[in-house]
DSSP file (Angstrom, degrees, kcal/mol; ACC not computed):
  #  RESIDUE AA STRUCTURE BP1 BP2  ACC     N-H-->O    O-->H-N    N-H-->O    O-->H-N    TCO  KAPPA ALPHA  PHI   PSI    X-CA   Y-CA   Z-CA
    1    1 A X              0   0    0      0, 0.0     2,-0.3     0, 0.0     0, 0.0   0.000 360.0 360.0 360.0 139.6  -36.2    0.6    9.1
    2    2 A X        -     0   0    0      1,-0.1     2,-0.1     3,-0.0     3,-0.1  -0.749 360.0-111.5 -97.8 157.2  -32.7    1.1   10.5
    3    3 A X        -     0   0    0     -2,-0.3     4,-0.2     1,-0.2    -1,-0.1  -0.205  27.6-143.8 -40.9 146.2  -30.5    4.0    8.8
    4    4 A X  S >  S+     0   0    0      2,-0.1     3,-0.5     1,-0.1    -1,-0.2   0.914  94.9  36.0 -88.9 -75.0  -27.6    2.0    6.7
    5    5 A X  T 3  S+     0   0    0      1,-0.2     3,-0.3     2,-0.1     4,-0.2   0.292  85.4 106.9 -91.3  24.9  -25.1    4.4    7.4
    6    6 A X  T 3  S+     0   0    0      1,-0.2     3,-0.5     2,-0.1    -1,-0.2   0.858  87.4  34.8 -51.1 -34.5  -25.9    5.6   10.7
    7    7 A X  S <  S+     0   0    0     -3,-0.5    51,-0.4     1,-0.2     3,-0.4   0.465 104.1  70.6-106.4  -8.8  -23.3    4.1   12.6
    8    8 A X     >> +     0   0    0     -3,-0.3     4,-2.6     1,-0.2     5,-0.5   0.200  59.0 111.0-106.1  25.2  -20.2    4.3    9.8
    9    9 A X  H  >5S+     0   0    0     -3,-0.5     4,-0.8     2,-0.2     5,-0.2   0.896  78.2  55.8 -75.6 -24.7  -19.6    8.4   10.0
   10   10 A X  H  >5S+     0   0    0     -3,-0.4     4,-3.3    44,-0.2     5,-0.3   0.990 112.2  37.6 -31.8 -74.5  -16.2    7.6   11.7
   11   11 A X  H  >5S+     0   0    0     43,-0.5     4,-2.6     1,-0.2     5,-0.3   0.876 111.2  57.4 -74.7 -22.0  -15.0    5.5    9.1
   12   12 A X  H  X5S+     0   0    0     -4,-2.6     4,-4.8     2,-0.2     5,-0.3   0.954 115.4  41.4 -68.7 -46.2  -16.4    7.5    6.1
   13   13 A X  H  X<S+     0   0    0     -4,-0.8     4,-2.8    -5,-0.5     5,-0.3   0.955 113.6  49.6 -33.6 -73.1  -14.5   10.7    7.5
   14   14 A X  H  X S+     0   0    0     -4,-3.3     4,-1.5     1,-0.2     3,-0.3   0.861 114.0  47.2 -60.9 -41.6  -11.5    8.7    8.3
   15   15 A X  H  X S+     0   0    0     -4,-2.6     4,-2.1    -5,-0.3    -1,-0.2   0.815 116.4  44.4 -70.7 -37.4  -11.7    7.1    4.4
   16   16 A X  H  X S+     0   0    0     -4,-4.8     4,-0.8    -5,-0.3    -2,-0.2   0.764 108.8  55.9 -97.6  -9.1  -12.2   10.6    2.8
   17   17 A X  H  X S+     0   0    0     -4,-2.8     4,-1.7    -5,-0.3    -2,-0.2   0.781 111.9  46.3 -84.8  -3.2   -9.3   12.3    5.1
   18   18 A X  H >X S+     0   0    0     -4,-1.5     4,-3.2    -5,-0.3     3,-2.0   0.974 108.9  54.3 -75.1 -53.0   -6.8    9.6    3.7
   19   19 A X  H 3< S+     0   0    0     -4,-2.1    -1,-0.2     1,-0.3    -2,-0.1   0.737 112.6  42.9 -39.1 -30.2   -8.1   10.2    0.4
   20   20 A X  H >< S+     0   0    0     -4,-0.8     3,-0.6     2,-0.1    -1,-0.3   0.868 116.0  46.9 -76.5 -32.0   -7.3   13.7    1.0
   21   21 A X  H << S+     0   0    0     -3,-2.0    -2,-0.2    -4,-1.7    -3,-0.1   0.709 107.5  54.4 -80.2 -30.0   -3.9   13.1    2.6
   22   22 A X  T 3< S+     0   0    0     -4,-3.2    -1,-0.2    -5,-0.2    -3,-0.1   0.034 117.9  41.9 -85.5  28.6   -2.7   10.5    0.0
   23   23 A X  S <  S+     0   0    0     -3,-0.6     2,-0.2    -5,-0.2    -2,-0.2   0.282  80.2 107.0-143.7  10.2   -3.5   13.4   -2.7
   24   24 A X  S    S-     0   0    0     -4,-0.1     2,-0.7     1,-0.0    -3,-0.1  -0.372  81.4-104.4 -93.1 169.1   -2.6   16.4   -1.7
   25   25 A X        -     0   0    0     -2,-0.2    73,-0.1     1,-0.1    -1,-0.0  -0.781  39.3-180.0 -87.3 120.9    0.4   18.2   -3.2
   26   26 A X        +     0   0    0     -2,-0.7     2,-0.8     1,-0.2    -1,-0.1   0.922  15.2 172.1 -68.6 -84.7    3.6   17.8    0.0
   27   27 A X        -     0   0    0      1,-0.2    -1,-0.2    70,-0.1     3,-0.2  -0.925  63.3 -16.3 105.1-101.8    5.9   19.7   -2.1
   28   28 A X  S >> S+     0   0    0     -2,-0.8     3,-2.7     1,-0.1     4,-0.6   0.550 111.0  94.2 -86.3  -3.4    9.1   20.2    0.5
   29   29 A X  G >4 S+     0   0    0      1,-0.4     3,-2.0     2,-0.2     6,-0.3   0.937  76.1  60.8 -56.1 -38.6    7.5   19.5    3.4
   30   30 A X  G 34 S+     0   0    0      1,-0.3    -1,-0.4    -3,-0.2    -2,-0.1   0.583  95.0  70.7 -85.7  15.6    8.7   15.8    3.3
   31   31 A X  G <4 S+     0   0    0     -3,-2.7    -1,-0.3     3,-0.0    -2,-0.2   0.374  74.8 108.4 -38.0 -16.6   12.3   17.1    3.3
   32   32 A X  S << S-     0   0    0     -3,-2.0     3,-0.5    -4,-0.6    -3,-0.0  -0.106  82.5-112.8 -82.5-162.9   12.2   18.1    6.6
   33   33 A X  S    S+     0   0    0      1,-0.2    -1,-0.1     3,-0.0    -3,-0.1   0.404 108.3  64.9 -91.8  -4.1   13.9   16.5    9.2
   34   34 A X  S    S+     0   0    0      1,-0.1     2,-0.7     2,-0.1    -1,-0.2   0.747  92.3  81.9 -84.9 -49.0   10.8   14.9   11.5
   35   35 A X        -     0   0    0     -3,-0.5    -1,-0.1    -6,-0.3     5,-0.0  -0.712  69.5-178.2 -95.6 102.1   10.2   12.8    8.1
   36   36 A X    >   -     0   0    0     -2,-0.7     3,-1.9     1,-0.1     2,-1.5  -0.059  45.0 -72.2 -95.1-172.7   12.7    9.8    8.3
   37   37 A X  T 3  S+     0   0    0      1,-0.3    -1,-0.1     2,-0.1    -2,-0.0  -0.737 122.7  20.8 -95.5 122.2   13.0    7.4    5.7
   38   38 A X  T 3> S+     0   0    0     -2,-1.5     4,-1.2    -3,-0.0    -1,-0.3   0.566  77.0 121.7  95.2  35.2    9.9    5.2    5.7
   39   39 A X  T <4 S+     0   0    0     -3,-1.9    -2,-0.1     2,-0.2    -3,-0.0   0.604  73.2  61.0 -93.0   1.5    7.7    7.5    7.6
   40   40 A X  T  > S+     0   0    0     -4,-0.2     4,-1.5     2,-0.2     3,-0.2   0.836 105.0  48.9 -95.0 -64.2    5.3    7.2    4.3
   41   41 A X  H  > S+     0   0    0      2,-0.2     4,-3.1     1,-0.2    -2,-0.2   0.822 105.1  50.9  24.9 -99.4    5.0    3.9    4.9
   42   42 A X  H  < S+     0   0    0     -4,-1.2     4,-0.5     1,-0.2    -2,-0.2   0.451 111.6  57.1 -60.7  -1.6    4.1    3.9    8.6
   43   43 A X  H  > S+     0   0    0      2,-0.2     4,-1.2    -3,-0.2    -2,-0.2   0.761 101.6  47.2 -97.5 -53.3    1.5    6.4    7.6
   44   44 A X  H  X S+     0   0    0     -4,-1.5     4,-2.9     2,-0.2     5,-0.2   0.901 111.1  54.4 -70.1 -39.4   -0.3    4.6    5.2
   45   45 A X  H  < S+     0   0    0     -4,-3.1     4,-0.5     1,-0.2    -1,-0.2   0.895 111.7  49.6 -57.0 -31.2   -0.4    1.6    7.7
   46   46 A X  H  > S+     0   0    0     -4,-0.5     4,-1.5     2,-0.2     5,-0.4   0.734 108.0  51.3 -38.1 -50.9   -1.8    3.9   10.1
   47   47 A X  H  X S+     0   0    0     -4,-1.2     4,-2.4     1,-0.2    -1,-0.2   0.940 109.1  43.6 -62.0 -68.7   -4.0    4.9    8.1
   48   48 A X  H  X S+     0   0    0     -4,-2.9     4,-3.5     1,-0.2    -1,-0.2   0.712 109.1  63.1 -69.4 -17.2   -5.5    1.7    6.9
   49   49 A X  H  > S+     0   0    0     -4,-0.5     4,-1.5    -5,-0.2    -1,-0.2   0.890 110.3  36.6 -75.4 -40.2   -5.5    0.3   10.6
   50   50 A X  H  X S+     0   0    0     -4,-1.5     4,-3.7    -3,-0.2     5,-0.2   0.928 107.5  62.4 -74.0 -58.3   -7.8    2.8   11.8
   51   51 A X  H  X S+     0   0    0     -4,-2.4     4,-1.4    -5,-0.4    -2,-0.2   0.946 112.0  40.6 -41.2 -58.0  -10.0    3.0    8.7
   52   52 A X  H >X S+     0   0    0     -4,-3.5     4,-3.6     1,-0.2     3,-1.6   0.988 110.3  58.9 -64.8 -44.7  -11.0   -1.1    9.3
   53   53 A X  H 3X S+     0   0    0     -4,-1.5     4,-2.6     1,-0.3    -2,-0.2   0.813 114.1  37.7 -18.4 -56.0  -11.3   -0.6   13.2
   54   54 A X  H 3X S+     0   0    0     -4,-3.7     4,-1.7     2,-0.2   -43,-0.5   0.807 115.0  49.1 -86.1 -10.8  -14.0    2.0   12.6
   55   55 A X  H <X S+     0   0    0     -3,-1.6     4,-2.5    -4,-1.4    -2,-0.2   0.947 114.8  45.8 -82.2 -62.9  -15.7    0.5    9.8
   56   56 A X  H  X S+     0   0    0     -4,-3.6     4,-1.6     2,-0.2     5,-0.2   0.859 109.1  59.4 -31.2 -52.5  -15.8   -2.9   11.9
   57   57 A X  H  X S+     0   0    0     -4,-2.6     4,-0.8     2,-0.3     5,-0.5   0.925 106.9  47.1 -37.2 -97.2  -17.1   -0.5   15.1
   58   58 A X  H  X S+     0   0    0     -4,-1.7     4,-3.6   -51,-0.4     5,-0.3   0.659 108.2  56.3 -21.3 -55.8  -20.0    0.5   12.8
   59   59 A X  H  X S+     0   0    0     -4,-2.5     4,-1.8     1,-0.2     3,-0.3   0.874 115.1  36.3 -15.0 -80.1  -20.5   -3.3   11.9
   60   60 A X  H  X S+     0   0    0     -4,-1.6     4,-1.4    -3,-0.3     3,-0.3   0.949 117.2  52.1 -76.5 -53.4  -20.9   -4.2   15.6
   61   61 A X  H  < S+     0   0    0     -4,-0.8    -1,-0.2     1,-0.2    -2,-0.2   0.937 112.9  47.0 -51.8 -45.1  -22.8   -0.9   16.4
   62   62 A X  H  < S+     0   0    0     -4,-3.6    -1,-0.2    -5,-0.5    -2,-0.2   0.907 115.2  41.7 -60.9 -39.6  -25.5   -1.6   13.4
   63   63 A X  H  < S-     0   0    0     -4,-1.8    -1,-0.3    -5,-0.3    -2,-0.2   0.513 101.2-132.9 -98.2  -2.0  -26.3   -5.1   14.0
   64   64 A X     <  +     0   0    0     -4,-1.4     2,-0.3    -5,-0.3    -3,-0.1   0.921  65.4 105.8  52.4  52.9  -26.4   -4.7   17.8
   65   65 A X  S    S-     0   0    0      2,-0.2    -2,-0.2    -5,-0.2    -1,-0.1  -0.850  73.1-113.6-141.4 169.4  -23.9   -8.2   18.9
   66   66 A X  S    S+     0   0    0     -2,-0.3     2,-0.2    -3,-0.1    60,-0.1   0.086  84.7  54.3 -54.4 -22.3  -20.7   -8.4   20.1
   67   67 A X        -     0   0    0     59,-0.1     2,-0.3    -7,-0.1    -2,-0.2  -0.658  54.9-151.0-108.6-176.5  -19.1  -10.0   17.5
   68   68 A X        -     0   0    0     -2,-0.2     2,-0.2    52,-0.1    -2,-0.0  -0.945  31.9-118.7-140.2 172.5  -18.4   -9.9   14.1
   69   69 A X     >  -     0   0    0     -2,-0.3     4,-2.1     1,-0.1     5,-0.1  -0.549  23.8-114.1 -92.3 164.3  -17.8  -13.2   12.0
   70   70 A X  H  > S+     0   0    0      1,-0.2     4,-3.3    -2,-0.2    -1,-0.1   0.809 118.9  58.2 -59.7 -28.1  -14.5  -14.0   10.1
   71   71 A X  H  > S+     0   0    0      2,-0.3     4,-3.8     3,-0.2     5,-0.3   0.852 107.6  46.7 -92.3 -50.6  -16.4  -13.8    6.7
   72   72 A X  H  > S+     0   0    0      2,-0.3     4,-3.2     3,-0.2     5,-0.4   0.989 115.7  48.7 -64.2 -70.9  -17.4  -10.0    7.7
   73   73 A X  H >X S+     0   0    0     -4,-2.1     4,-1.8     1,-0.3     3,-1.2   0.833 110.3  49.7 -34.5 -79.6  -13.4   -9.2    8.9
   74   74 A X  H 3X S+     0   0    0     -4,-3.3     4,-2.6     1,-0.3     3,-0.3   0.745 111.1  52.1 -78.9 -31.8  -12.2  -10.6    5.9
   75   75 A X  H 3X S+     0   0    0     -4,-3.8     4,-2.7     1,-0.2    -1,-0.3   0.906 113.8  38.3 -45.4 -44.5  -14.7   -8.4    3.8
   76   76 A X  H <X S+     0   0    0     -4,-3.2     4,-2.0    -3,-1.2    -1,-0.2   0.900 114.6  53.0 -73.5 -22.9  -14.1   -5.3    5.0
   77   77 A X  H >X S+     0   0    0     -4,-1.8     4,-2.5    -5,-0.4     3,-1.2   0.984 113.0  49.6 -71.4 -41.3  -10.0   -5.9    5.3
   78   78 A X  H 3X S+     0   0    0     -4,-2.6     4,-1.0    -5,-0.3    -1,-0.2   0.905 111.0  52.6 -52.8 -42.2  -10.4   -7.0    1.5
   79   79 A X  H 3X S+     0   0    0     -4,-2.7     4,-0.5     2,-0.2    -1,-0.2   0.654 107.2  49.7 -30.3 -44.9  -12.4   -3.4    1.0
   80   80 A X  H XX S+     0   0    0     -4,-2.0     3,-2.6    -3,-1.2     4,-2.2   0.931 105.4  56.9 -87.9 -61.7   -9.9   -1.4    2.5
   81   81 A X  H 3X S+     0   0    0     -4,-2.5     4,-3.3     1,-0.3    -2,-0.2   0.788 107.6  48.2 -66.8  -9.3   -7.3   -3.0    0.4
   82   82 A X  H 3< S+     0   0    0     -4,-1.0    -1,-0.3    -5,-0.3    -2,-0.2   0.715 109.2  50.9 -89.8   2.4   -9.1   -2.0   -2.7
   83   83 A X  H <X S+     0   0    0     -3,-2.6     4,-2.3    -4,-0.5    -2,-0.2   0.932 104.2  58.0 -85.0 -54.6   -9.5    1.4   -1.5
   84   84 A X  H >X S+     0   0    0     -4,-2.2     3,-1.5     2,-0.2     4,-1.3   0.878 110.2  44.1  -9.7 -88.5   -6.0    1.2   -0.9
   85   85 A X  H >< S+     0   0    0     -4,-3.3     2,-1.5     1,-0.3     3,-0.7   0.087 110.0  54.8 -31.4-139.6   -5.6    0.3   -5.1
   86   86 A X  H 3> S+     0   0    0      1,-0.3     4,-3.0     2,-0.1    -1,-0.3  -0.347 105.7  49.7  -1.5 -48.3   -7.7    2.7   -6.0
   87   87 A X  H XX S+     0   0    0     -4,-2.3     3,-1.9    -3,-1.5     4,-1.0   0.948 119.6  40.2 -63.2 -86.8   -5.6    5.5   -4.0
   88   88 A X  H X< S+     0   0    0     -4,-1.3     3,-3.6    -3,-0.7     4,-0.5   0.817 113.5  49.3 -23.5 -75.4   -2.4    4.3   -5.7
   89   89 A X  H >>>S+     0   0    0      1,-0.3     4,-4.4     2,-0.2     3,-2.2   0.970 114.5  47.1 -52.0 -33.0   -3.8    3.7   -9.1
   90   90 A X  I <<>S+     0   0    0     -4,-3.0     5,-1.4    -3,-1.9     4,-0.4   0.808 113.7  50.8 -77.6   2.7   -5.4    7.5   -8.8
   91   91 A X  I <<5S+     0   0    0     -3,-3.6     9,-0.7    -4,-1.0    -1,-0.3   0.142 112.6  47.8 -96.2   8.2   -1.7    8.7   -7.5
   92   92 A X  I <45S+     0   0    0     -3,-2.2    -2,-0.2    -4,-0.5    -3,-0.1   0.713 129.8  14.9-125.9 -61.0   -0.3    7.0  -10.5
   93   93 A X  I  <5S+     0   0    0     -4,-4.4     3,-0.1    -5,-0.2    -3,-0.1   0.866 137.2  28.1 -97.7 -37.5   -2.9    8.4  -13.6
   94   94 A X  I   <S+     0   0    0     -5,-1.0     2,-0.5    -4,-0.4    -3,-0.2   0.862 116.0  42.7 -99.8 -27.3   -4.5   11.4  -11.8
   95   95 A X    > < +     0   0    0     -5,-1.4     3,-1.7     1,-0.1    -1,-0.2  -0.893  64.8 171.1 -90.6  97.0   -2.5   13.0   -9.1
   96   96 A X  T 3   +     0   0    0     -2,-0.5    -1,-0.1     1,-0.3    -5,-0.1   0.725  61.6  71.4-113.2  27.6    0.3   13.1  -10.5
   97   97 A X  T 3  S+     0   0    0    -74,-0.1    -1,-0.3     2,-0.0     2,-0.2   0.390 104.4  67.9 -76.7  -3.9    2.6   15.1   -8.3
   98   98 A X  S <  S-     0   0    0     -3,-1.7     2,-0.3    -7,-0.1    -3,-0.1  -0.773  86.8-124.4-106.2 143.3    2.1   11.8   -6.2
   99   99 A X        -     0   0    0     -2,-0.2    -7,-0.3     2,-0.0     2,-0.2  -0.953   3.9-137.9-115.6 141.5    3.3    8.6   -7.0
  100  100 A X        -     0   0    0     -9,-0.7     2,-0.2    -2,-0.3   -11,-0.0  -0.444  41.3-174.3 -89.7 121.6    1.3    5.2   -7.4
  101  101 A X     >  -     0   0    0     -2,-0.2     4,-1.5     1,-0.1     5,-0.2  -0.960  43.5-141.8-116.7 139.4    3.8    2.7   -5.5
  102  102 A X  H  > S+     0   0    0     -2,-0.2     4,-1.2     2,-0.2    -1,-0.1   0.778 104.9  58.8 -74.7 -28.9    3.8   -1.1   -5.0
  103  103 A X  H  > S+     0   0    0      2,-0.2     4,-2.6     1,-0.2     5,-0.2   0.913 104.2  49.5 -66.1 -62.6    5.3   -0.2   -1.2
  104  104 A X  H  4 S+     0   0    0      2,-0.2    -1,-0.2     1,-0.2    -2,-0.2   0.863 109.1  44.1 -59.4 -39.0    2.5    1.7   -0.3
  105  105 A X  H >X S+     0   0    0     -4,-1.5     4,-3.7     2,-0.2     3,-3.0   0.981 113.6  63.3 -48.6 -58.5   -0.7   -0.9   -1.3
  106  106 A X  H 3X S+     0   0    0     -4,-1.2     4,-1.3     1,-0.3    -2,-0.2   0.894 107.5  35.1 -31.7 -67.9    1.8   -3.2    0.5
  107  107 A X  H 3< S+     0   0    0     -4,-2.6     4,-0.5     2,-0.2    -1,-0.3   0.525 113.9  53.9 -79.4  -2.9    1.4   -1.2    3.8
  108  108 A X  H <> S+     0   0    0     -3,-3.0     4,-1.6    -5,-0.2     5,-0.5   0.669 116.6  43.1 -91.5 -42.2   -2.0   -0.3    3.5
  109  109 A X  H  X S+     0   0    0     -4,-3.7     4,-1.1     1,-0.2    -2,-0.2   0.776 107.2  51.9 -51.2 -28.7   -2.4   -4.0    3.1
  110  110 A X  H  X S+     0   0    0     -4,-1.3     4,-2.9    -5,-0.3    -1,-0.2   0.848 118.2  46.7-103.8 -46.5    0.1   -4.9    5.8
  111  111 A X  H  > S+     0   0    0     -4,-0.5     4,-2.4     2,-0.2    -2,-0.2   0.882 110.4  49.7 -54.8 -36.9   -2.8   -2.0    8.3
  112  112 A X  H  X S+     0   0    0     -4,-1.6     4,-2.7     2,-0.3    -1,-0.2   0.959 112.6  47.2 -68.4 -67.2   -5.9   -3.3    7.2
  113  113 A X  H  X>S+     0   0    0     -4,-1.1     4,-2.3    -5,-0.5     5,-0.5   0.966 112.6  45.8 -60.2 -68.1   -4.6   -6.7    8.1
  114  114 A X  H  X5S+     0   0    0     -4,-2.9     4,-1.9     2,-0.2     5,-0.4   0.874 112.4  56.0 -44.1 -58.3   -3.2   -5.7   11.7
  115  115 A X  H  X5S+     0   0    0     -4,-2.4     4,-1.7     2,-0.2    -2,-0.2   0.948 115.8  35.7 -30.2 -74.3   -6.8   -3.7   12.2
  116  116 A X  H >X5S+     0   0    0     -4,-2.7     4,-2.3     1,-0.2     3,-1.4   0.979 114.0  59.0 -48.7 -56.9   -8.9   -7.2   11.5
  117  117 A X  H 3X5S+     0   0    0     -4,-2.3     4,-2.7     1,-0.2     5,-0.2   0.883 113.4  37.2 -35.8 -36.0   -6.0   -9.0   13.3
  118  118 A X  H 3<<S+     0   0    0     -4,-1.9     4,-0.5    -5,-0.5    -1,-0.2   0.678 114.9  57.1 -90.4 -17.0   -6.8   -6.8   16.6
  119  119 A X  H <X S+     0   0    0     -4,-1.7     4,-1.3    -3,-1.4    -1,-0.2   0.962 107.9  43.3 -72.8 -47.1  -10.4   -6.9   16.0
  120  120 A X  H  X S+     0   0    0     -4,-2.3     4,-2.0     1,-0.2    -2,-0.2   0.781 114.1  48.5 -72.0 -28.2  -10.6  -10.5   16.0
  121  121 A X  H  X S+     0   0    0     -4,-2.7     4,-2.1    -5,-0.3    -1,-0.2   0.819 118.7  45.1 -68.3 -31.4   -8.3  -11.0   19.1
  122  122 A X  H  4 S+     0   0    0     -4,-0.5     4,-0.4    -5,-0.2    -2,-0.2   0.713 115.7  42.0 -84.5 -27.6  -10.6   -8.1   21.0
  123  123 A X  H >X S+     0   0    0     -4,-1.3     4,-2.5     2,-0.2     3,-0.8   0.881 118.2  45.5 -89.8 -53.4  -13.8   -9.2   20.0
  124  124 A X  H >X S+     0   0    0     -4,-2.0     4,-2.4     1,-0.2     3,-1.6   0.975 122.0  45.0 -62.4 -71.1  -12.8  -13.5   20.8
  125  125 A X  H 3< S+     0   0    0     -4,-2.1     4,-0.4     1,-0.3    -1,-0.2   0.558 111.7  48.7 -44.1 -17.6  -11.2  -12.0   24.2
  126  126 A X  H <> S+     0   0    0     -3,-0.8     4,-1.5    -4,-0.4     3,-0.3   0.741 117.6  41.8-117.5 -58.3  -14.3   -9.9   24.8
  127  127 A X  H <X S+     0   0    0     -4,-2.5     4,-0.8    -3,-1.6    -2,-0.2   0.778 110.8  59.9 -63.1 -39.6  -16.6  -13.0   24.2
  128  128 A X  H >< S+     0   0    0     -4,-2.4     3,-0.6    -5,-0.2    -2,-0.3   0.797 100.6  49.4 -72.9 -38.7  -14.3  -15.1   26.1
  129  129 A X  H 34 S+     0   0    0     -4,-0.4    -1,-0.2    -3,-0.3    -2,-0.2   0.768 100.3  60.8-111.5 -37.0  -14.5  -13.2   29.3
  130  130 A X  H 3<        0   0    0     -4,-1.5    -1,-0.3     1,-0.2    -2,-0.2   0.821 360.0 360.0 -64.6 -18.6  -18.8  -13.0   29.6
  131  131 A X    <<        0   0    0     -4,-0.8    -1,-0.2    -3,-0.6    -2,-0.2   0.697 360.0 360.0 -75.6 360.0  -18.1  -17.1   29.6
């Protein structure tokens, strides 16, 4: 019997530092001058891009092929975005020195989606090239 989560300790890390980094108290810090206006934004897309990449990686690692199917991409990118909600809703009722934003699901949405996009172009090209 194979381990389930042998191959997804990347992406649970990477899932529980955003959860730590979308909840932690800034305070001034996003004053400073490094932090331009929409670097919040570009962070959370970041964020969510990486997050499917490695969760797909585990995908392909666990099941031992080369590809992944569309149906598997679009599960995990839909996963992501509800971890996404979740973060927002728990920056909106529970953190609440944070706020729960339609901008921010938006751009976790907008990462998730560029992460499958780049999966599926890497994986078809990848396939493409043993023909």
């Amino acid at each position: 019997m194979k381990p389930i989560l042998k191959y997804y300790g990347p992406a649970i890390l990477w899932a529980l530092f955003i959860l730590l980094m979308c909840t932690v108290k800034l305070g001034k810090a996003t004053e400073l001058p490094m932090f331009f206006p929409g670097f919040d934004k570009l962070v959370h897309c970041g964020f969510f891009f990486v997050m499917v990449v490695f969760y797909c990686n585990g995908l392909i690692r666990q099941h031992y092929r080369k590809t992944l199917s569309y149906k598997r991409i679009l599960m995990v990118t839909v996963a992501a975005i509800l971890y996404g909600g979740l973060i927002e809703l728990l920056q909106l009722f529970i953190f609440t020195w944070r706020s729960g934003e339609w901008n921010d699901l938006f751009a976790d949405a907008l990462g998730a989606s560029m992460g499958a996009f780049s999966l599926i172009i890497t994986v078809n090209s990848i396939n493409y090239a043993k023909k």
